[in-house]
BAKOLKE-498280 format. One record per residue (C-alpha): residue number from 1; residue in one letter; z, x, y. Coordinates in nm, 4 decimals, always signed. Layout:
  num  residu         z         x         y
  NUM       A         Z         X         Y
...
end
This chain:
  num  residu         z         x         y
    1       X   -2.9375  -10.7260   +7.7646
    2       X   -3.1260  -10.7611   +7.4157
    3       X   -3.0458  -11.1306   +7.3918
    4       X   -3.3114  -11.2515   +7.6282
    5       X   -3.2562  -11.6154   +7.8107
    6       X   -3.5995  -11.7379   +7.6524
    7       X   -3.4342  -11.6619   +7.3155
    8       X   -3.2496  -11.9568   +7.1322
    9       X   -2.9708  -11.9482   +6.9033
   10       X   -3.0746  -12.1430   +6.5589
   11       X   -2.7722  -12.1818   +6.3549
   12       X   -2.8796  -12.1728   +5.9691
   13       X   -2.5875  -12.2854   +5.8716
   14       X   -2.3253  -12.5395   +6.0491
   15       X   -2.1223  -12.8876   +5.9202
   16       X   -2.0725  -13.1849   +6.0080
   17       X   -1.7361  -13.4413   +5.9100
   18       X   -1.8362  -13.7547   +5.8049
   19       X   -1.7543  -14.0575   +6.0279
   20       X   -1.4725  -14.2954   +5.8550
   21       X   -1.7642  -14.5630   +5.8238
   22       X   -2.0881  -14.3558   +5.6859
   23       X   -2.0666  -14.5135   +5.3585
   24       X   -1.8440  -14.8372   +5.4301
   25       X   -2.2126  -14.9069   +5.6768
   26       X   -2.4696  -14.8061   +5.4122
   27       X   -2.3195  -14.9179   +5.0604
   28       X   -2.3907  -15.2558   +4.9130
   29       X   -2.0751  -15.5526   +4.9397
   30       X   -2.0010  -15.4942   +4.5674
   31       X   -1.9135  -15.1441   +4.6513
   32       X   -1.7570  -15.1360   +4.9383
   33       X   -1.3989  -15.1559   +4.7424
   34       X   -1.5286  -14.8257   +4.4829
   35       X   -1.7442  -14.6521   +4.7966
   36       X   -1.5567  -14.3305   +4.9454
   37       X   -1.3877  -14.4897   +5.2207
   38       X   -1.1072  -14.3409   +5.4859
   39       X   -0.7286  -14.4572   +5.4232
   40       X   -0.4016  -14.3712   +5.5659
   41       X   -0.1174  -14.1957   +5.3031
   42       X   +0.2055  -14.0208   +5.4143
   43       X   +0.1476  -13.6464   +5.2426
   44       X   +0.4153  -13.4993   +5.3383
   45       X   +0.7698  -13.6784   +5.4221
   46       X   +0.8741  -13.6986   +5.8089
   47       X   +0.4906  -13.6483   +5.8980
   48       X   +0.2971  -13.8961   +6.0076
   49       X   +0.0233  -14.0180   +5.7631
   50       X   -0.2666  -13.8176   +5.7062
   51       X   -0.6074  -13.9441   +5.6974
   52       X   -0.7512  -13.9477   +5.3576
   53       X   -1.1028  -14.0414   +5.1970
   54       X   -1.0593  -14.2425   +4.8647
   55       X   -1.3587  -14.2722   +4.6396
   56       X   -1.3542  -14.5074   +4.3108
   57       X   -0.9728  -14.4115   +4.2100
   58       X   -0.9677  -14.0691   +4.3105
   59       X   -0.7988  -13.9829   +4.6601
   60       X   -0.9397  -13.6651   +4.8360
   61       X   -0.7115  -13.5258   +5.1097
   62       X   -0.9209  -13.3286   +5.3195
   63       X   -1.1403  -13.4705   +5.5898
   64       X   -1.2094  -13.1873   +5.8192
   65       X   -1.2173  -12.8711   +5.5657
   66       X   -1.0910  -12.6002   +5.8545
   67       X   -1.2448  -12.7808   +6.1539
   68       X   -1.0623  -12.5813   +6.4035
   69       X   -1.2576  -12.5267   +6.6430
   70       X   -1.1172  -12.5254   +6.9586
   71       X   -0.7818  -12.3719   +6.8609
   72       X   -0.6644  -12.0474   +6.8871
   73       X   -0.5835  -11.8400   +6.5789
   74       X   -0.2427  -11.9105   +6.5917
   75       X   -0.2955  -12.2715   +6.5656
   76       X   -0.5457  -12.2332   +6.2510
   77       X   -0.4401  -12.4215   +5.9325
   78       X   -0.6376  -12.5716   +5.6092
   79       X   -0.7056  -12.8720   +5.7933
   80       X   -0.7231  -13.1637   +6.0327
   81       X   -0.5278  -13.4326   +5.8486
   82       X   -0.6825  -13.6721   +6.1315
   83       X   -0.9911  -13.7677   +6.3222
   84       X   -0.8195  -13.7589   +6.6499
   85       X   -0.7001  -13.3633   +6.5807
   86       X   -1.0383  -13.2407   +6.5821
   87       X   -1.3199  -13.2291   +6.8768
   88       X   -1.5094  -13.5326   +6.8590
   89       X   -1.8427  -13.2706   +6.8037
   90       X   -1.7420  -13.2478   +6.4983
   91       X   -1.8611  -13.5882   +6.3652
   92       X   -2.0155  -13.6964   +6.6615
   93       X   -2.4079  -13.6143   +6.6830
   94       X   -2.4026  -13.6513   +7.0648
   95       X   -2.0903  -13.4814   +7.1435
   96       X   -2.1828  -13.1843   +6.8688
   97       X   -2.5030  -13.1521   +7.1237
   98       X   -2.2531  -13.1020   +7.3974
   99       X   -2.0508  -12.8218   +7.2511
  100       X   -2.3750  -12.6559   +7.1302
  101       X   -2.4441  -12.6428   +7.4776
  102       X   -2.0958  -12.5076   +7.5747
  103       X   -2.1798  -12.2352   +7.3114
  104       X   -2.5477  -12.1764   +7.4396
  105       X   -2.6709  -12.2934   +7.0540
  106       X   -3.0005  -12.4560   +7.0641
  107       X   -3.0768  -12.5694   +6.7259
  108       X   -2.8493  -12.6502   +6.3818
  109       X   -2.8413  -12.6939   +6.0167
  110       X   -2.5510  -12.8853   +5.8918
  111       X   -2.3736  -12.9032   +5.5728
  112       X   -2.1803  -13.1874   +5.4394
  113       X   -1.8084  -13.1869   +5.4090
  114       X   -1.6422  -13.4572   +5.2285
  115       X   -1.9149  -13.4130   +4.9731
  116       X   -1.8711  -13.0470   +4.9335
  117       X   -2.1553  -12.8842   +5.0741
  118       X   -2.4286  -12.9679   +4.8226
  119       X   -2.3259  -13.2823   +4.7228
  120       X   -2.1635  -13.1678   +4.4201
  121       X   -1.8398  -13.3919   +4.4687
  122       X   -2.0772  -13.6844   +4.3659
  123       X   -2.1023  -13.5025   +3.9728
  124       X   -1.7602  -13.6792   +4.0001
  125       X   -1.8897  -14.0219   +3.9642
  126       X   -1.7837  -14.3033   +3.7099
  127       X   -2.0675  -14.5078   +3.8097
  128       X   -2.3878  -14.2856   +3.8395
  129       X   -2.5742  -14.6342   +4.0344
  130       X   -2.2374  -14.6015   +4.3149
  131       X   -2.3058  -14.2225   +4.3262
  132       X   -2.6834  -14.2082   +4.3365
  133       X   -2.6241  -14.4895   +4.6815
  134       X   -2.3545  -14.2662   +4.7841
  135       X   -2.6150  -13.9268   +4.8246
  136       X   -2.8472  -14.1780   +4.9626
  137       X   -2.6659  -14.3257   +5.2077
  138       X   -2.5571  -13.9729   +5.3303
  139       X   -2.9658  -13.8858   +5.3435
  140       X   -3.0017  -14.1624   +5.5034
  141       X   -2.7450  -14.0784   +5.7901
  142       X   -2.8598  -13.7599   +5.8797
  143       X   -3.2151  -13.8733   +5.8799
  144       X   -3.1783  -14.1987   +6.0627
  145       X   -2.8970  -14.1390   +6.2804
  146       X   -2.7292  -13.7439   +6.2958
  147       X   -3.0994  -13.5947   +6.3712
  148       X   -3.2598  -13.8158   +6.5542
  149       X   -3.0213  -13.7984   +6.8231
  150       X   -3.2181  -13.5008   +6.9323
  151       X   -3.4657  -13.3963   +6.6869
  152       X   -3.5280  -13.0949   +6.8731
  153       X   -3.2062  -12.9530   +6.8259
  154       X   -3.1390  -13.0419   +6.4364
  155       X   -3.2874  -12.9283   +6.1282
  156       X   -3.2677  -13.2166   +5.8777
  157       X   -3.1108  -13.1703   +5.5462
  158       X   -3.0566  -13.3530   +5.2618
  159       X   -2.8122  -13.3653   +4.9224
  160       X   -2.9420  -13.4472   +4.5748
  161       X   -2.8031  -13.6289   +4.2503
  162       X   -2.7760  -13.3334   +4.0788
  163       X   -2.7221  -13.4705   +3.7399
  164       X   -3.0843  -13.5863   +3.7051
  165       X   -3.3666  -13.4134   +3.7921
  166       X   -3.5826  -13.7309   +3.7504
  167       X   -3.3365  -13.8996   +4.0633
  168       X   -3.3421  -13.5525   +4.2451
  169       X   -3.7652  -13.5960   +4.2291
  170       X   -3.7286  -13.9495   +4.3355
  171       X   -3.5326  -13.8200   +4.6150
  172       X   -3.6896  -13.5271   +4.7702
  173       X   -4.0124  -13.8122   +4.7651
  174       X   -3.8243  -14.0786   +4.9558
  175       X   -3.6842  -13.8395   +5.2151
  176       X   -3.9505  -13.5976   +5.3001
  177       X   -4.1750  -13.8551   +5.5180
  178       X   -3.8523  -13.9024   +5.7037
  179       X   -3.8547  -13.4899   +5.8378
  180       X   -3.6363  -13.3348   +5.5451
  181       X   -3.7044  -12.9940   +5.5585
  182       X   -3.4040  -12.7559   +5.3300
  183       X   -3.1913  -12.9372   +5.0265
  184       X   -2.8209  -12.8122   +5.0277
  185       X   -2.7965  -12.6985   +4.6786
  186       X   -2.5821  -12.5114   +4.4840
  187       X   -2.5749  -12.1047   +4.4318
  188       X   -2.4500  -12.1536   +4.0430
  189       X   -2.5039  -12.4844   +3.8535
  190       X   -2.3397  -12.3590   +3.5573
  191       X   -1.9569  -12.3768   +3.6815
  192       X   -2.0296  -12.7604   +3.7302
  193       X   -2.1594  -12.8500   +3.3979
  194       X   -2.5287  -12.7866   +3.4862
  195       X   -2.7765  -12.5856   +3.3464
  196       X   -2.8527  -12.2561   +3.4406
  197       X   -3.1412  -12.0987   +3.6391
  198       X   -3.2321  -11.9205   +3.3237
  199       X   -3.3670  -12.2243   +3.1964
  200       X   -3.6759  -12.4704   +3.2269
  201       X   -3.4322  -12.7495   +3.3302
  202       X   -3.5145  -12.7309   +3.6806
  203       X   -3.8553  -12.6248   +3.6889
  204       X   -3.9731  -12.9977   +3.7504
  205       X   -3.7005  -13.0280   +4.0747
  206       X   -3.8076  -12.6214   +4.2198
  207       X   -4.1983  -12.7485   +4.1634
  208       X   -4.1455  -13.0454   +4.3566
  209       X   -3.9293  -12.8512   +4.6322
  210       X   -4.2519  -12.6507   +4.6202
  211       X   -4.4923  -12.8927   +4.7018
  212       X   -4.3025  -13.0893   +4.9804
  213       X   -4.2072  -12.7374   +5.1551
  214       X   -3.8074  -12.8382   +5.0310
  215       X   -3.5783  -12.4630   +5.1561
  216       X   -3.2998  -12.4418   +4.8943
  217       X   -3.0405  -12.4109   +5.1413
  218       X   -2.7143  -12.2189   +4.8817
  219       X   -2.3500  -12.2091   +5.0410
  220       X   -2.1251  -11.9580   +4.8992
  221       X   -1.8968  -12.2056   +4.7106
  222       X   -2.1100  -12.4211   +4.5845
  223       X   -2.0680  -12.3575   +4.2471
  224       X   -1.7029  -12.4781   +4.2723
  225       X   -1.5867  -12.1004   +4.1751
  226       X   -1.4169  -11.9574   +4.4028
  227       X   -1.3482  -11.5373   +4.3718
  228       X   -1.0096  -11.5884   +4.2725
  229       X   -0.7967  -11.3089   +4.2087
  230       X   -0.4301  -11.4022   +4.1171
  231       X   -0.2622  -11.6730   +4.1330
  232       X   -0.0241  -11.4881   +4.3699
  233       X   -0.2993  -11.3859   +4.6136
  234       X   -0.3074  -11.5283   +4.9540
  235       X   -0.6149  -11.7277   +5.0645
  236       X   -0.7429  -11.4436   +5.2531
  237       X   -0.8587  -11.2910   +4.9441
  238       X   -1.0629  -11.5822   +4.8209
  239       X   -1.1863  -11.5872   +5.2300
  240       X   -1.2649  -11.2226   +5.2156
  241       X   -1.4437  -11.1876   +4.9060
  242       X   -1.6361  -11.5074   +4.9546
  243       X   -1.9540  -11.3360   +5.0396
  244       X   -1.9765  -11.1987   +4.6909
  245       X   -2.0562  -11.5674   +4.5732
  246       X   -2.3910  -11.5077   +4.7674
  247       X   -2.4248  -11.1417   +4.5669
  248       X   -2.3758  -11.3181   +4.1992
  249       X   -2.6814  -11.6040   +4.2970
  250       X   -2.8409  -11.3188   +4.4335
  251       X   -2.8518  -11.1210   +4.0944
  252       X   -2.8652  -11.4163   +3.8960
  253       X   -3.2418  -11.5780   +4.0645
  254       X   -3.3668  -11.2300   +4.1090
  255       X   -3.3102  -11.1552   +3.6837
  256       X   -3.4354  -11.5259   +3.6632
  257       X   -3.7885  -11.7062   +3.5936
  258       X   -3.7064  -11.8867   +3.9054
  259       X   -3.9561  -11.6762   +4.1020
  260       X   -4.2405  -11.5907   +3.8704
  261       X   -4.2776  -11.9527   +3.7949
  262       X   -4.2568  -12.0995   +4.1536
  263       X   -4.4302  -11.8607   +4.3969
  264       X   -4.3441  -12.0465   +4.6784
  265       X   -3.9438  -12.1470   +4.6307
  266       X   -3.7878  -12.0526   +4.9076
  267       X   -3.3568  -11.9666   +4.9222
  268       X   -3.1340  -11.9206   +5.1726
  269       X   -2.8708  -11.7920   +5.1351
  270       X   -2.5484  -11.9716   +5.3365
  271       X   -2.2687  -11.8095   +5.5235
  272       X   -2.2700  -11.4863   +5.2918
  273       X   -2.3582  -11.2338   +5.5464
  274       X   -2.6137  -10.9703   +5.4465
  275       X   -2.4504  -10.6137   +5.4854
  276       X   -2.4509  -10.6278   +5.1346
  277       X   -2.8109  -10.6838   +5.0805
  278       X   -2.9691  -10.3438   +5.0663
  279       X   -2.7049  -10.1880   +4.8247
  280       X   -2.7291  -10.4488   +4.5741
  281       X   -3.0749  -10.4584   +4.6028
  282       X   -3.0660  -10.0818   +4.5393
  283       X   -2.8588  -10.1216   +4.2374
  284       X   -3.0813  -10.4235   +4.0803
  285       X   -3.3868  -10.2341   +4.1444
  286       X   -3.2063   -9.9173   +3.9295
  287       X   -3.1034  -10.2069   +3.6610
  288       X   -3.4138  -10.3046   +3.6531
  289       X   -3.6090   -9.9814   +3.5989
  290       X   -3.3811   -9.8652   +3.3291
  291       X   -3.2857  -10.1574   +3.1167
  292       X   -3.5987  -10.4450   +3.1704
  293       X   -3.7803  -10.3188   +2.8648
  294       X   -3.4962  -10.4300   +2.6145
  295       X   -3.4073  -10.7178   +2.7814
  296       X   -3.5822  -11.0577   +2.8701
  297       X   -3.6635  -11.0546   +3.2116
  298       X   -3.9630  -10.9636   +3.3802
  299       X   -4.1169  -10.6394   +3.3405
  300       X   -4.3792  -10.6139   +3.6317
  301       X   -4.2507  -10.7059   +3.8932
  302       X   -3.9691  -10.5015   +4.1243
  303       X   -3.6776  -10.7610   +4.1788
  304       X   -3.6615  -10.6426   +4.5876
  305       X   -4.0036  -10.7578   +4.6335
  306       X   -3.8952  -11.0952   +4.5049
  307       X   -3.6241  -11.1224   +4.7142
  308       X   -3.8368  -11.0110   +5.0371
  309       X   -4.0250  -11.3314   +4.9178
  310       X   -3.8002  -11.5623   +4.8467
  311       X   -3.4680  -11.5125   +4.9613
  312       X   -3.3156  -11.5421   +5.3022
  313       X   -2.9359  -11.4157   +5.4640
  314       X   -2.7434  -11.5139   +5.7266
  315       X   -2.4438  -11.3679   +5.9421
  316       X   -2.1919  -11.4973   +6.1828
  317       X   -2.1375  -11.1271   +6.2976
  318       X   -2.2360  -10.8291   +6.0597
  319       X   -2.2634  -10.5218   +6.2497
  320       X   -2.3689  -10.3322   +5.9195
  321       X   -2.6129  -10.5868   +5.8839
  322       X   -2.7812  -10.5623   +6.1688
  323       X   -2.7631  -10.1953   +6.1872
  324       X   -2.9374  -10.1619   +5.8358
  325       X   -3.1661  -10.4918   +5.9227
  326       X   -3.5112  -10.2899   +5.8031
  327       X   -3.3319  -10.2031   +5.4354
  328       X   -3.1910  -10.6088   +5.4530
  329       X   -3.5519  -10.6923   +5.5549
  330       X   -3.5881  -10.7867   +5.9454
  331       X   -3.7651  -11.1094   +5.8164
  332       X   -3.4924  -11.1779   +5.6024
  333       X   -3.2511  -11.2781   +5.8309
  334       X   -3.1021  -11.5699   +5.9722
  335       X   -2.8100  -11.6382   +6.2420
  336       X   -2.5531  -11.8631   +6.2194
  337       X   -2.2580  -12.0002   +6.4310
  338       X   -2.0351  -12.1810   +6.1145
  339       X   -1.9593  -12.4737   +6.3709
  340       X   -1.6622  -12.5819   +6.3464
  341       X   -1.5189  -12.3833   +6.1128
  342       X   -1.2425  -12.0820   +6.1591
  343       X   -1.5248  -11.8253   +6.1018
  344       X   -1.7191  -11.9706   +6.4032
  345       X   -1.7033  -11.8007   +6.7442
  346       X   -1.7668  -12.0747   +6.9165
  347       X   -1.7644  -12.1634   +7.1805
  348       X   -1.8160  -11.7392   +7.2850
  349       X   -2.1242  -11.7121   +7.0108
  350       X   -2.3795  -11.5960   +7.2428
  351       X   -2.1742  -11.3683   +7.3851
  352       X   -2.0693  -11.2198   +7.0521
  353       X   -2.4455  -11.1907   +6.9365
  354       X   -2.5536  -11.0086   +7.2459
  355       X   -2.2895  -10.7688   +7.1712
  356       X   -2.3820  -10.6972   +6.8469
  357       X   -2.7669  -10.6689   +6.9621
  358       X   -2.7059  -10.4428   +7.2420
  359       X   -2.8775  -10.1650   +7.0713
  360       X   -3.1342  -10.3428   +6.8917
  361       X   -3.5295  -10.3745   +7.0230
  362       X   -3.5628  -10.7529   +7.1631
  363       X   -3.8398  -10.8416   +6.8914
  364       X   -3.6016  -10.8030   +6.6424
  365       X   -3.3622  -10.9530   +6.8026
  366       X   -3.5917  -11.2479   +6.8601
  367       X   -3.6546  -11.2695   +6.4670
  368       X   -3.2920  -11.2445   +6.3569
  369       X   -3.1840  -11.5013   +6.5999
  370       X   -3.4457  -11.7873   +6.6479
  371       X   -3.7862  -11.6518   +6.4821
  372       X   -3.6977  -11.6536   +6.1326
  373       X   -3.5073  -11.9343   +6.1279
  374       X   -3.7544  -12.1624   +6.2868
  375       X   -4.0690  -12.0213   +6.0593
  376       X   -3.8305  -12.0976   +5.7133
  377       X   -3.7476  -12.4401   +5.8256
  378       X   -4.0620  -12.5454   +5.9990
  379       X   -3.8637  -12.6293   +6.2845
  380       X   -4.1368  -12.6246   +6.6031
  381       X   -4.0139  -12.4988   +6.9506
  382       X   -4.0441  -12.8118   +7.1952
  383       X   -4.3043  -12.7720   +7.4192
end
């Protein structure tokens, strides 16, 4: 069996549901009234009422964003409308331990939910002083109180306020001492107002990711643009085209300054899969030969090599991945379980990945499934 017992499953890319309380236990009095905080409202008539967070004056409905795991198929909807409809490992740090034992995962990266997962919902803010406490306080739970419940076993992670790349600074310096290791951040900052990797507005924030060792940790969806393709189109669509969200940031960094000015900016890319790597990469190597003289990007250097450098997958299960891992780049790639979302295999992950592995050599196996992850990260085997 290529998945050995000494190898362990590091998920790259996971979530957790915020606890009713995170921010009603972190925020100042004077905002406990304005502070996202978890109320009941009837949504639909002859229901019972739904569990909702409310932040400032706006009321968002969704608290567990397709945490279904557990449930059969059948049973899958949009969402939880309650705490008590989904497993307590979802926003539970010692319970989540549990069920990554029941799914024979060792070690986890987790998104945020209720913030979107890279913090973009707090753009939203009225009052940037509320919203700058608000990504603090959700730092501050993951570092003080979701990780250190077994800090072998979780990969911290932190969320920035995005709007300023002075407060994003401030943060990455009052948070690394504490063990962050990736930023959740998004894969297009143009769709939400921001400015684009094309220009020097960053350079200050991917510098100081630099120097502290910060991974740029991208979810497809980040750039609140779905791949919407009629109005009339069923969700699947949007579900099964997702992946092309990681293909457009893909494109966009490699075509970029990003790289050539920050030699050691590291990005992974979340929950995109990677059997698409090797043609794309094909087909911007090919743009790139034939059109980079005209155009202002850079002419020396081969955008694949970049992306060997820089740029990081990760699959749930991608057959074609795996089977083409060499063109990907076998120390490219990361595993990950998508806990507890609809995508995830839990609690049968192991079992899927040493299906998918059965004809692949156990170093690379090794790589894809804990190696990688744990060398991007700098998250150190216990001894």
């Amino acid at each position: 069996m290529p998945l050995q017992d000494h190898m362990q499953l590091i998920s790259t890319d996971d979530h957790l549901i915020e606890h009713p309380k995170l921010w009603q236990d972190r925020l100042p009095s004077k905002y406990l009234d304005a502070g996202p905080r978890i109320i009941e409202r009837v949504m639909n008539e002859g229901r019972p009422p739904a569990q909702v967070w409310q932040w400032e004056d706006r009321m968002y409905p969704y608290i567990g964003l397709n945490a279904v795991a557990g449930k059969k198929p059948e049973e899958y909807g949009a969402e939880p409308v309650r705490y008590d409809d989904m497993l307590p490992g979802c926003y539970d740090p010692k319970a989540r331990i549990e069920d990554m034992d029941i799914d024979g995962v060792h070690g986890a990266l987790c998104f945020p939910s209720f913030p979107k997962f890279a913090g973009t919902v707090f753009l939203q803010g009225e009052d940037k002083d509320l919203a700058l406490l608000c990504v603090q306080a959700w730092n501050d739970y993951v570092l003080d109180e979701w990780c250190p419940t077994a800090p072998d076993r979780y990969i911290p992670m932190t969320i920035m306020p995005l709007w300023d790349v002075d407060l994003c600074i401030a943060e990455i310096e009052r948070t690394v001492g504490r063990g962050a290791r990736a930023i959740a951040f998004v894969e297009n900052p143009v769709p939400l107002g921001l400015p684009s990797f094309h220009t020097d507005h960053w350079d200050r924030f991917f510098s100081a990711c630099e120097a502290n060792e910060q991974v740029l940790s991208i979810h497809f969806g980040t750039s609140g643009k779905p791949p919407i393709t009629a109005p009339e189109a069923p969700m699947a669509v949007m579900i099964a085209l997702f992946g092309c969200n990681s293909m457009y940031a893909t494109a966009d960094l490699l075509f970029s300054p990003v790289f050539h000015r920050h030699p050691d900016i590291k990005f992974a890319l979340s929950e995109g899969g990677i059997g698409w790597v090797p043609y794309l990469l094909e087909r911007i190597d090919a743009t790139w030969e034939k059109h980079r003289y005209y155009q202002n990007i850079n002419q020396t250097v081969r955008p694949s090599d970049l992306f060997r450098k820089h740029m990081f997958g990760c699959f749930i299960e991608d057959q074609h991945g795996i089977d083409n891992r060499y063109s990907v780049g076998i120390d490219n790639i990361t595993w990950e379980c998508d806990y507890p979302h609809s995508d995830s295999n839990w609690p049968n992950s192991r079992k899927v990945v040493a299906e998918q592995m059965i004809n692949v050599p156990d170093e690379d196996v090794h790589k894809m499934v804990e190696l990688n992850a744990r060398k991007l990260f700098r998250f150190e085997r216990a001894s």
